[in-house]
VEXLUMMI-128498 format. One record per residue (C-alpha): residue number from 1; x, y, z; chain; residue in three letters. Coordinates in steps of 0.05 Angstrom, whole numbers, plus 5000, padded with zeros to 4 digits. Example, Ala and Ser with C-alpha at 12.3 -4.5 7.8 and 13.67 -1.06 7.14 Angstrom:
// residues 2
atom nr=1, xx=5246, yy=4910, zz=5156, kette=A, rest=Ala
atom nr=2, xx=5273, yy=4979, zz=5143, kette=A, rest=Ser
END
This chain:
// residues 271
atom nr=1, xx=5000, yy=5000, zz=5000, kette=A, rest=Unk
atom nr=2, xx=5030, yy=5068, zz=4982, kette=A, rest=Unk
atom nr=3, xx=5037, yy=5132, zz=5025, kette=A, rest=Unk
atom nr=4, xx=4980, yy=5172, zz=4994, kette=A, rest=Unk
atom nr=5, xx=4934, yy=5109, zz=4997, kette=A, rest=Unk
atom nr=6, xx=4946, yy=5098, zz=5067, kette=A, rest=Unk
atom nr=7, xx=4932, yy=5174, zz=5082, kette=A, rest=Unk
atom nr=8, xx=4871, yy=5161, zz=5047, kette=A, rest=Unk
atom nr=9, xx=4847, yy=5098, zz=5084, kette=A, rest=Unk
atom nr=10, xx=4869, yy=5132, zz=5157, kette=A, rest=Unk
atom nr=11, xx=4810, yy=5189, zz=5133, kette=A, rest=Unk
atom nr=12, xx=4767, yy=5145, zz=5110, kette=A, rest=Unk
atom nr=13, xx=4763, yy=5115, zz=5176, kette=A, rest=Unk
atom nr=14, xx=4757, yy=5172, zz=5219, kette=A, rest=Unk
atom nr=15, xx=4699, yy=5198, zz=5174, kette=A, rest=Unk
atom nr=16, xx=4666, yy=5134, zz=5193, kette=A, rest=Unk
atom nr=17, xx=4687, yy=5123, zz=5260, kette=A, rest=Unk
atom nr=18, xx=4705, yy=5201, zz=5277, kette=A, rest=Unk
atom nr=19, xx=4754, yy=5172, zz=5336, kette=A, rest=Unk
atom nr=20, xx=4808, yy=5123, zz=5326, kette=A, rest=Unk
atom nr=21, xx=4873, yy=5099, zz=5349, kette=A, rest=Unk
atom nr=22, xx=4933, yy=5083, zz=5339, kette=A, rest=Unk
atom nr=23, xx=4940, yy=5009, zz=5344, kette=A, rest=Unk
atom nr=24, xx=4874, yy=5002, zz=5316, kette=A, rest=Unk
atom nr=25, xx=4909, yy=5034, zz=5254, kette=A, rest=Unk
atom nr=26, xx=4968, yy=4993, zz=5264, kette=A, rest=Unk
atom nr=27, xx=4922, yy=4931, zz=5259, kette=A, rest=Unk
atom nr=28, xx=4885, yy=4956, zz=5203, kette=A, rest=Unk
atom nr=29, xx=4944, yy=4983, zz=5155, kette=A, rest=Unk
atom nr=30, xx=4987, yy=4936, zz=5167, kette=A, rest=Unk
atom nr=31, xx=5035, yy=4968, zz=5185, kette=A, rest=Unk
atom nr=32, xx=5079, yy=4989, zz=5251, kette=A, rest=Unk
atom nr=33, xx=5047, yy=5046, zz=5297, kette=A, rest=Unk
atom nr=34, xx=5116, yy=5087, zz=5287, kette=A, rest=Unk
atom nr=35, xx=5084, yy=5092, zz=5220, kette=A, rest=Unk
atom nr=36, xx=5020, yy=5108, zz=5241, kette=A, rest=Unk
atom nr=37, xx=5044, yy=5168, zz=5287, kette=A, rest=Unk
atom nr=38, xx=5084, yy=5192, zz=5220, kette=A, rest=Unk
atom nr=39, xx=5019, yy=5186, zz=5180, kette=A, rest=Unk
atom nr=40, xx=4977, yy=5223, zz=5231, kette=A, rest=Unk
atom nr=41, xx=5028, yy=5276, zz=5243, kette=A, rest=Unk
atom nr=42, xx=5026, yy=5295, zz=5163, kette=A, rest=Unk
atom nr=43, xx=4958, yy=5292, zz=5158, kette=A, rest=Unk
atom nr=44, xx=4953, yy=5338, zz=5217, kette=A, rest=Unk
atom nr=45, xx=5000, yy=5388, zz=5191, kette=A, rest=Unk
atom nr=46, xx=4947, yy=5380, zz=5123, kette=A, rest=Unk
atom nr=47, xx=4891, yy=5399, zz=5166, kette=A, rest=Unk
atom nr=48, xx=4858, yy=5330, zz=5162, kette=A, rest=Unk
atom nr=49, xx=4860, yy=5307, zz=5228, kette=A, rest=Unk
atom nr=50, xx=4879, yy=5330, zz=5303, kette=A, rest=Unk
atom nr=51, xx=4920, yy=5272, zz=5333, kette=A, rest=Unk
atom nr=52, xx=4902, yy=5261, zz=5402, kette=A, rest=Unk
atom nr=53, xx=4930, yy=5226, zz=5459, kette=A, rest=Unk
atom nr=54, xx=4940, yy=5156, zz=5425, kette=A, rest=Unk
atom nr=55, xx=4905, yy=5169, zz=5370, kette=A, rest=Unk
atom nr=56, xx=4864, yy=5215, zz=5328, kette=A, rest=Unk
atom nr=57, xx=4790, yy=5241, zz=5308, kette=A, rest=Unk
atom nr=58, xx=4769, yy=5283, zz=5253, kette=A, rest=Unk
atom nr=59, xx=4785, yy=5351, zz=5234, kette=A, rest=Unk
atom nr=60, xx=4726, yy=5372, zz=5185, kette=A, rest=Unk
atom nr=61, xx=4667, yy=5341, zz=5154, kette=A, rest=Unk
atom nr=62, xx=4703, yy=5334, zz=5083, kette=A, rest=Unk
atom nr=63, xx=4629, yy=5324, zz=5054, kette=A, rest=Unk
atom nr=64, xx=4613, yy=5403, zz=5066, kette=A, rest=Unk
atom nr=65, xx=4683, yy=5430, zz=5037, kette=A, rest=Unk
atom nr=66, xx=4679, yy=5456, zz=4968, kette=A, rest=Unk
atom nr=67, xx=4744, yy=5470, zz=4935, kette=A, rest=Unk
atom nr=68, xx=4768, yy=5546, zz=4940, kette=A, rest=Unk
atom nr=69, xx=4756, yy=5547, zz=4859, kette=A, rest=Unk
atom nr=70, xx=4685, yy=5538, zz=4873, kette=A, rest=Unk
atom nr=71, xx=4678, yy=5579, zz=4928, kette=A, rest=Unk
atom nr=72, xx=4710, yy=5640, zz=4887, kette=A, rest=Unk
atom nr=73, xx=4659, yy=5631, zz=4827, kette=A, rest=Unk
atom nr=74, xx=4592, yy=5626, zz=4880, kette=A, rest=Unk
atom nr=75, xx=4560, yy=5689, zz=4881, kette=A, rest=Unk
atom nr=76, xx=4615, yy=5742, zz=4864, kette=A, rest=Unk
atom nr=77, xx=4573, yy=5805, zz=4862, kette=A, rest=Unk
atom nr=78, xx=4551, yy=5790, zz=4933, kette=A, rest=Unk
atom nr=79, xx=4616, yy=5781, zz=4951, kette=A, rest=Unk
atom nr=80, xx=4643, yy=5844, zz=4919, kette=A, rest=Unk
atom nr=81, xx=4588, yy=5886, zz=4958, kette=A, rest=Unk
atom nr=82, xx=4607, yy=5851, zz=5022, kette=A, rest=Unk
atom nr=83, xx=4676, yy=5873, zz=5017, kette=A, rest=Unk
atom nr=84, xx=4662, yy=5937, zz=4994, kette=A, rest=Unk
atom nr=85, xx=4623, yy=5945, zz=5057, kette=A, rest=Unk
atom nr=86, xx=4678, yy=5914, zz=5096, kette=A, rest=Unk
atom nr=87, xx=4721, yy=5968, zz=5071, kette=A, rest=Unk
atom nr=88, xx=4677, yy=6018, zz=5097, kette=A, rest=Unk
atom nr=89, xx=4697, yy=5994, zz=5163, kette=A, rest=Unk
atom nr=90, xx=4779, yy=6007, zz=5149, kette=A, rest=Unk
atom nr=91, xx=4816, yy=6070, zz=5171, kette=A, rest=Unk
atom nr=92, xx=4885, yy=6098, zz=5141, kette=A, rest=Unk
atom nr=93, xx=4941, yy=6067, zz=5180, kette=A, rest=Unk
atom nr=94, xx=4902, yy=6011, zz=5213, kette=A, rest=Unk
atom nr=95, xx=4922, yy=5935, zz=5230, kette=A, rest=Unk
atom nr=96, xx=4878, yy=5886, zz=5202, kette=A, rest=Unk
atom nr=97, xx=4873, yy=5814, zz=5203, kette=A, rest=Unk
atom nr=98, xx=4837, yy=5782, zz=5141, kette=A, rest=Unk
atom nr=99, xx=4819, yy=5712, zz=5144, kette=A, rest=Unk
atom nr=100, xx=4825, yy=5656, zz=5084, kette=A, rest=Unk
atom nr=101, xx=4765, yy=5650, zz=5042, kette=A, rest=Unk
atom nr=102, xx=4727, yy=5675, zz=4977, kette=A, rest=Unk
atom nr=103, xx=4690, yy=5729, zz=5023, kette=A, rest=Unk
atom nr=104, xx=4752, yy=5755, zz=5057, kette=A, rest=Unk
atom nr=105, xx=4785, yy=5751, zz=4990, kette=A, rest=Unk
atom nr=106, xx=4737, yy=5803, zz=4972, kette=A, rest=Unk
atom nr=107, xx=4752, yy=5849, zz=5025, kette=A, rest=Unk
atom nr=108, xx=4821, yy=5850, zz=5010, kette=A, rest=Unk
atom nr=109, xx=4811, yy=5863, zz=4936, kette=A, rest=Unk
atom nr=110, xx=4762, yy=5921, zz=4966, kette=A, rest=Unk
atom nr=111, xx=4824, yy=5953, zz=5017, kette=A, rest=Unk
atom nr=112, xx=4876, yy=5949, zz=4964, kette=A, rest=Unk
atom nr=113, xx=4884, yy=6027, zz=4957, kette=A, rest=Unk
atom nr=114, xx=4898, yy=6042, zz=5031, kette=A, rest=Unk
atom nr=115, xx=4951, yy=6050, zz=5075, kette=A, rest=Unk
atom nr=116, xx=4951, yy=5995, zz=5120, kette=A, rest=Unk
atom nr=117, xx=4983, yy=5924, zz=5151, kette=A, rest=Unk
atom nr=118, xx=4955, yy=5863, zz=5142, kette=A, rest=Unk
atom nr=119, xx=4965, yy=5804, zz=5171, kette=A, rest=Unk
atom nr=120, xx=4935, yy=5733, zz=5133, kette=A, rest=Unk
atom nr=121, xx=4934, yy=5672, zz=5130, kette=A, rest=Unk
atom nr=122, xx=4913, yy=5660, zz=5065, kette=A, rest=Unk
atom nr=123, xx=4960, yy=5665, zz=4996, kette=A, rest=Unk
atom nr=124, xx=4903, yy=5689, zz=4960, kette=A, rest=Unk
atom nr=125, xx=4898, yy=5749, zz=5004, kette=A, rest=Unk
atom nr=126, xx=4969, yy=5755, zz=5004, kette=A, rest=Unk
atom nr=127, xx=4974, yy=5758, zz=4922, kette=A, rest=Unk
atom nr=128, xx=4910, yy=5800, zz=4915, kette=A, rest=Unk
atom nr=129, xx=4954, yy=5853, zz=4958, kette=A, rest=Unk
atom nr=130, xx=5019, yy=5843, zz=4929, kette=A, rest=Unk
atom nr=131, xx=5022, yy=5894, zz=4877, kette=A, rest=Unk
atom nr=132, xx=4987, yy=5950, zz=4938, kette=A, rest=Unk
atom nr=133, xx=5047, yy=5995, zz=4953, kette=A, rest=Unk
atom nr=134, xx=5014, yy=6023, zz=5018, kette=A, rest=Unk
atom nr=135, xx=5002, yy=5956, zz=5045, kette=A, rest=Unk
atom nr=136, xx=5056, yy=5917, zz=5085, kette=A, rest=Unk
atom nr=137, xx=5040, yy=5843, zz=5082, kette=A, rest=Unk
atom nr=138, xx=5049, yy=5797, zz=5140, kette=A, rest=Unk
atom nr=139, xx=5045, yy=5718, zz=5126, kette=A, rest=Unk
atom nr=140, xx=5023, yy=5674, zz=5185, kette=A, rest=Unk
atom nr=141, xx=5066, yy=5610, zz=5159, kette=A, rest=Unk
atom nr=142, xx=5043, yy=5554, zz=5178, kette=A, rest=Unk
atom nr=143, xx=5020, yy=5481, zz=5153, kette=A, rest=Unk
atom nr=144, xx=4981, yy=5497, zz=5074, kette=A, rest=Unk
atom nr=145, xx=4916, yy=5477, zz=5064, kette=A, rest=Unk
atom nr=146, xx=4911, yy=5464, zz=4998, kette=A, rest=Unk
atom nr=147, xx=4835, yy=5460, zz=4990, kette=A, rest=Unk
atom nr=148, xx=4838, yy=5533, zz=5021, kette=A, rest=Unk
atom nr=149, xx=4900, yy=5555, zz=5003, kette=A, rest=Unk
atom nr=150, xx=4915, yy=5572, zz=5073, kette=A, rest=Unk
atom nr=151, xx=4960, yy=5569, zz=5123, kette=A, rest=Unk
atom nr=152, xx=4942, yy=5537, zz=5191, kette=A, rest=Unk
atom nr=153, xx=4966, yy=5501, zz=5252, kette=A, rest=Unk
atom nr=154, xx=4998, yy=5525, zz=5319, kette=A, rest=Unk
atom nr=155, xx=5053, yy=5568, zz=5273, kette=A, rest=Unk
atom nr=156, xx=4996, yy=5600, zz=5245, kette=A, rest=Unk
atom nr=157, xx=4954, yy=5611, zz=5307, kette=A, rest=Unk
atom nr=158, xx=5016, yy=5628, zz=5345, kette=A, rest=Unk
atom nr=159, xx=5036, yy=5680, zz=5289, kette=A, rest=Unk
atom nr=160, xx=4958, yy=5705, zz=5294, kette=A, rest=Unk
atom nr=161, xx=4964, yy=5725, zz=5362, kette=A, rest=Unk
atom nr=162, xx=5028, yy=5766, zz=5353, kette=A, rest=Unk
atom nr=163, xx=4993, yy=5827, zz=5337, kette=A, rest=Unk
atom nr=164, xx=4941, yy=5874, zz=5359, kette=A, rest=Unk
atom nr=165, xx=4879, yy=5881, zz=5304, kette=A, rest=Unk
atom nr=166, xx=4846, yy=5945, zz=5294, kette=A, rest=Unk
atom nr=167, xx=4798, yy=5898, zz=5257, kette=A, rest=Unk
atom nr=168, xx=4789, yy=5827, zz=5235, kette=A, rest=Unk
atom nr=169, xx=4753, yy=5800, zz=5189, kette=A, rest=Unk
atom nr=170, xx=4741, yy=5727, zz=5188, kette=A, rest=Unk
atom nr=171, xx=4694, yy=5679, zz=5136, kette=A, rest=Unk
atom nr=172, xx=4641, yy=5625, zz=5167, kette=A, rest=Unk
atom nr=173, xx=4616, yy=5565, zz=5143, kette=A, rest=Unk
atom nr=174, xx=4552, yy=5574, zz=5193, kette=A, rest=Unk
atom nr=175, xx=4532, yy=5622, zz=5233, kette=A, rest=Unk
atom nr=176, xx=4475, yy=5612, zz=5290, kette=A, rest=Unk
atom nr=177, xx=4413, yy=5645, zz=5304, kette=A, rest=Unk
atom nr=178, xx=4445, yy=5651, zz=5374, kette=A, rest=Unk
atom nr=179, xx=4518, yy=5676, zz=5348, kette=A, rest=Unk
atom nr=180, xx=4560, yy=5617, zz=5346, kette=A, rest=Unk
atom nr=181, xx=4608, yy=5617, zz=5289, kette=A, rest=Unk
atom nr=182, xx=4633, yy=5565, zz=5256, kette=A, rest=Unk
atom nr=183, xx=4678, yy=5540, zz=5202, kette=A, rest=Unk
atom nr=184, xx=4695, yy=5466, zz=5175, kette=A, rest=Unk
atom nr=185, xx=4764, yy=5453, zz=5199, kette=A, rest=Unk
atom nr=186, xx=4776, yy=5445, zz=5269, kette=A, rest=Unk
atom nr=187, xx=4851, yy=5466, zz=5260, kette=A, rest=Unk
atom nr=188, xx=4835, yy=5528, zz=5221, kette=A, rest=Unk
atom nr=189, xx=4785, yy=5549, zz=5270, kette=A, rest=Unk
atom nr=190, xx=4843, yy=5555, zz=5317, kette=A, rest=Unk
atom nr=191, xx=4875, yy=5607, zz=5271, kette=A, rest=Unk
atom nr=192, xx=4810, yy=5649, zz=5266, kette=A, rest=Unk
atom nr=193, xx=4802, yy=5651, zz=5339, kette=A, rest=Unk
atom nr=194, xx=4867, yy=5669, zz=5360, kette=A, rest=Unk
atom nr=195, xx=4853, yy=5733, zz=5309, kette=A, rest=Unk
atom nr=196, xx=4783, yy=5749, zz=5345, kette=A, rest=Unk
atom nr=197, xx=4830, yy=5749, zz=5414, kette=A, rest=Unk
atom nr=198, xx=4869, yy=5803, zz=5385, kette=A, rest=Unk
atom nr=199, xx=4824, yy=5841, zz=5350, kette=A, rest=Unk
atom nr=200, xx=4794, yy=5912, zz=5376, kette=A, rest=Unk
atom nr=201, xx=4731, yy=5894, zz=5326, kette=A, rest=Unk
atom nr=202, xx=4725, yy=5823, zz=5294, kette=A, rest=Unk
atom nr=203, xx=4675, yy=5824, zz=5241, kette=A, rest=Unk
atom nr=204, xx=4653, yy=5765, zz=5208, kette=A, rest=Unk
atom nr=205, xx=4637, yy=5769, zz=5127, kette=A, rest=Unk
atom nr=206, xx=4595, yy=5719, zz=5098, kette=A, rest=Unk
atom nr=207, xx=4534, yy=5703, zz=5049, kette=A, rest=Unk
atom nr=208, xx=4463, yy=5698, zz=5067, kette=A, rest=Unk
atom nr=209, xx=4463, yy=5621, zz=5062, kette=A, rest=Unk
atom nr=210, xx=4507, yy=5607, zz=5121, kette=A, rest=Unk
atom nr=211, xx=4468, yy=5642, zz=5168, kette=A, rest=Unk
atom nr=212, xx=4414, yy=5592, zz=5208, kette=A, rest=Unk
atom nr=213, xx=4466, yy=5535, zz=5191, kette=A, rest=Unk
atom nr=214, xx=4512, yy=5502, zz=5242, kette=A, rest=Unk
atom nr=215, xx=4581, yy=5485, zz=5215, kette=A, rest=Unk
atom nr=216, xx=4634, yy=5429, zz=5246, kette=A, rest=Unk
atom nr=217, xx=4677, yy=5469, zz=5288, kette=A, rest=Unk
atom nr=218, xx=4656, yy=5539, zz=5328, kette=A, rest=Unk
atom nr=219, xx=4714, yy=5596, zz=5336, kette=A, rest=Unk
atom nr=220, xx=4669, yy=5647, zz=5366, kette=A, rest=Unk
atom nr=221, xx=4608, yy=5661, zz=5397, kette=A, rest=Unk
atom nr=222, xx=4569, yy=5726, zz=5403, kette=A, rest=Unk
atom nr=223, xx=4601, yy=5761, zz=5449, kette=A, rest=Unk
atom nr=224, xx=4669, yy=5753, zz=5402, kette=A, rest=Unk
atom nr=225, xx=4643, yy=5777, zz=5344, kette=A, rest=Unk
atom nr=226, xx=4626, yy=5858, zz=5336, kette=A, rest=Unk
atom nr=227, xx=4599, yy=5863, zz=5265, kette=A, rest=Unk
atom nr=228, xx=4574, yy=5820, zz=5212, kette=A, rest=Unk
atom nr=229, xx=4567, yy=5832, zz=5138, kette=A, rest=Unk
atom nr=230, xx=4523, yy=5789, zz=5101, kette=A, rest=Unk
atom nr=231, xx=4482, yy=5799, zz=5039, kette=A, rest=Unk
atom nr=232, xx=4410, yy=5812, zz=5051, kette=A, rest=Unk
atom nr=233, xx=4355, yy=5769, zz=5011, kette=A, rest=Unk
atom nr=234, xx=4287, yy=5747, zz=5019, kette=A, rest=Unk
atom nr=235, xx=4302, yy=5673, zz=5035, kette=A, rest=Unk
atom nr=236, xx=4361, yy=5693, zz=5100, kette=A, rest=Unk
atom nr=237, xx=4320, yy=5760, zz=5116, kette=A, rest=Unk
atom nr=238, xx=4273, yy=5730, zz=5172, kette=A, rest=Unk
atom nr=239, xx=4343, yy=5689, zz=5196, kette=A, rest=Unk
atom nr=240, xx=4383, yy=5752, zz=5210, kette=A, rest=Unk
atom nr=241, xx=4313, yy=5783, zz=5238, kette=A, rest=Unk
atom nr=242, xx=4326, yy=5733, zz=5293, kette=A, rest=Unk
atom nr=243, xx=4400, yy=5737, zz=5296, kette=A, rest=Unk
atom nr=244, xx=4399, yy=5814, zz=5307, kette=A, rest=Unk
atom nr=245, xx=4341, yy=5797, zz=5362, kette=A, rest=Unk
atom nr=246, xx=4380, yy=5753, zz=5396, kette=A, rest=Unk
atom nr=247, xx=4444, yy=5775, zz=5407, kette=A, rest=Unk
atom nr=248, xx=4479, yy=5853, zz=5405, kette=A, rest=Unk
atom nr=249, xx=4516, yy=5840, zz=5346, kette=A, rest=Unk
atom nr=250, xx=4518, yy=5897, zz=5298, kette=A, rest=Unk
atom nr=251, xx=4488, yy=5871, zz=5229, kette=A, rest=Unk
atom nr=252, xx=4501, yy=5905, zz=5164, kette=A, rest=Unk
atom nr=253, xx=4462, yy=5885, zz=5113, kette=A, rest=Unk
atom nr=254, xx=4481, yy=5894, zz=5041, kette=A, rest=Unk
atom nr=255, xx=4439, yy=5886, zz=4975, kette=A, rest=Unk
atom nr=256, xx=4468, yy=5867, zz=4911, kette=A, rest=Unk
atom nr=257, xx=4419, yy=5913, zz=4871, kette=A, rest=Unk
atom nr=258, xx=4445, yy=5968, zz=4900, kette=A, rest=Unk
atom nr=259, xx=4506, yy=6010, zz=4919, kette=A, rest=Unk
atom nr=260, xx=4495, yy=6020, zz=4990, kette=A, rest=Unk
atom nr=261, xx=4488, yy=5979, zz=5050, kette=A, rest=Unk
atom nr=262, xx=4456, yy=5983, zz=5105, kette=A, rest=Unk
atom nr=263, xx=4469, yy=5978, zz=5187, kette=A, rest=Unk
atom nr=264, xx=4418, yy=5940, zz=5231, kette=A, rest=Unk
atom nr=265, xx=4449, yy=5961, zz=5298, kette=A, rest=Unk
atom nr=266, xx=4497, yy=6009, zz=5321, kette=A, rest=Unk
atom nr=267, xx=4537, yy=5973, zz=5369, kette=A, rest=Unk
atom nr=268, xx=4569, yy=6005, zz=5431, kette=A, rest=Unk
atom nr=269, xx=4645, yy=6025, zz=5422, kette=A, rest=Unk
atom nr=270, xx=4662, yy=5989, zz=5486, kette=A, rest=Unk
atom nr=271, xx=4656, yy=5920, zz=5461, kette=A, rest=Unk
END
């Protein structure tokens, strides 16, 4: 059995069994548990597992992640108003965190005429700001993601909480009625929540869609999370009704059809 196909058997277990160990591994690969520990410590650094003590369970529910190429064609006008908005948000001179992600992607592509830092995570971000000669451009490093193009693990986290964020701004895979935010990796979610613990204002950007839905792993709940920016149509509109009612997070709504957006809340400066 090769390498890749016995990285692709050790996941195919833990989707099934979502908690395994090592000698179970051993037993079921054939193979020594020195070999498994090497197996699960690269497909940790991949973001497909977290190894635990003598053994491992899953990372993500690889059934709900669509490759980033997908992601970046869904709903790109949305998208480009979110970040837009998101940019509304940015002063001259601030520190700002921006998350991996086809939404956060537009925000940088929306703050690539100021004056600011950034720190990422993501190479997409990164290249979308490369050629912005008022922007200085801080990597995380970190284990890549391929299927995000991302960087995670505890560089990345540990990287994350280096600095102090004027703002963040940080993608969801679900976000609650009651304000718990969530994303599909388990790992990665370590790497957004080590940017809301830094961040003077973390603001989550996402699409209509995500919000009412519950994701695998949550990185923040409502009292994290300042702001979020999320497109607003008829089918999510009675969802963020109940979001804004139940929690104080500021909600800016934006509508494709038109230019401007508009705020829900005002939330107090204090938080």
């Amino acid at each position: 059995m090769s390498l890749i196909d016995r990285h692709e058997d050790i996941v195919r277990i833990l989707e099934l069994r979502e908690r395994v160990t090592v000698s179970e591994l051993a037993d079921r690969l054939a193979v020594s548990e020195v070999t498994v520990r090497k197996d699960l410590a690269l497909l940790e650094e991949a973001g497909q597992l977290v190894r635990t003590r003598g053994g491992a369970r899953v990372a993500q529910d690889r059934t709900l992640v669509l490759p980033i190429e997908a992601r970046l064609s869904s709903l790109p006008l949305v998208k480009e108003r979110i970040g837009r908005a998101a940019a509304d948000l940015v002063r001259e001179g601030d520190t700002v965190f921006i998350d991996s992600g086809s939404t956060c992607l537009a925000v940088a592509r929306a703050i690539a005429g100021m004056t600011l830092r950034v720190v990422t995570n993501s190479l997409d971000v990164a290249n979308a700001l490369s050629r912005s000669s008022g922007v200085s451009i801080h990597l995380t490093g970190g284990s890549f993601r391929r299927d995000a193009r991302s960087f995670i693990g505890p560089v990345a986290a540990e990287t994350a909480r280096r600095f102090h964020y004027d703002r963040a701004f940080l993608g969801a895979s679900g976000v609650s009625l009651d304000g718990a935010f969530s994303s599909q990796n388990a790992i990665e979610s370590d790497v957004k929540r080590a940017a809301v613990e830094q961040a003077h204002r973390a603001i989550v950007v996402t699409d209509a869609t995500k919000v009412g839905r519950a994701a695998f792993s949550i990185f923040a709940r409502a009292d994290d999370v300042h702001t979020v920016i999320v497109d607003d149509d008829r089918t999510g509109s009675s969802a963020l009704d109940e979001l804004e009612r139940r929690t104080r997070i500021e909600v800016i709504r934006v509508d494709p059809r038109r230019r401007r957006s508009r705020s829900i809340r005002a939330v107090a400066t204090t938080r």
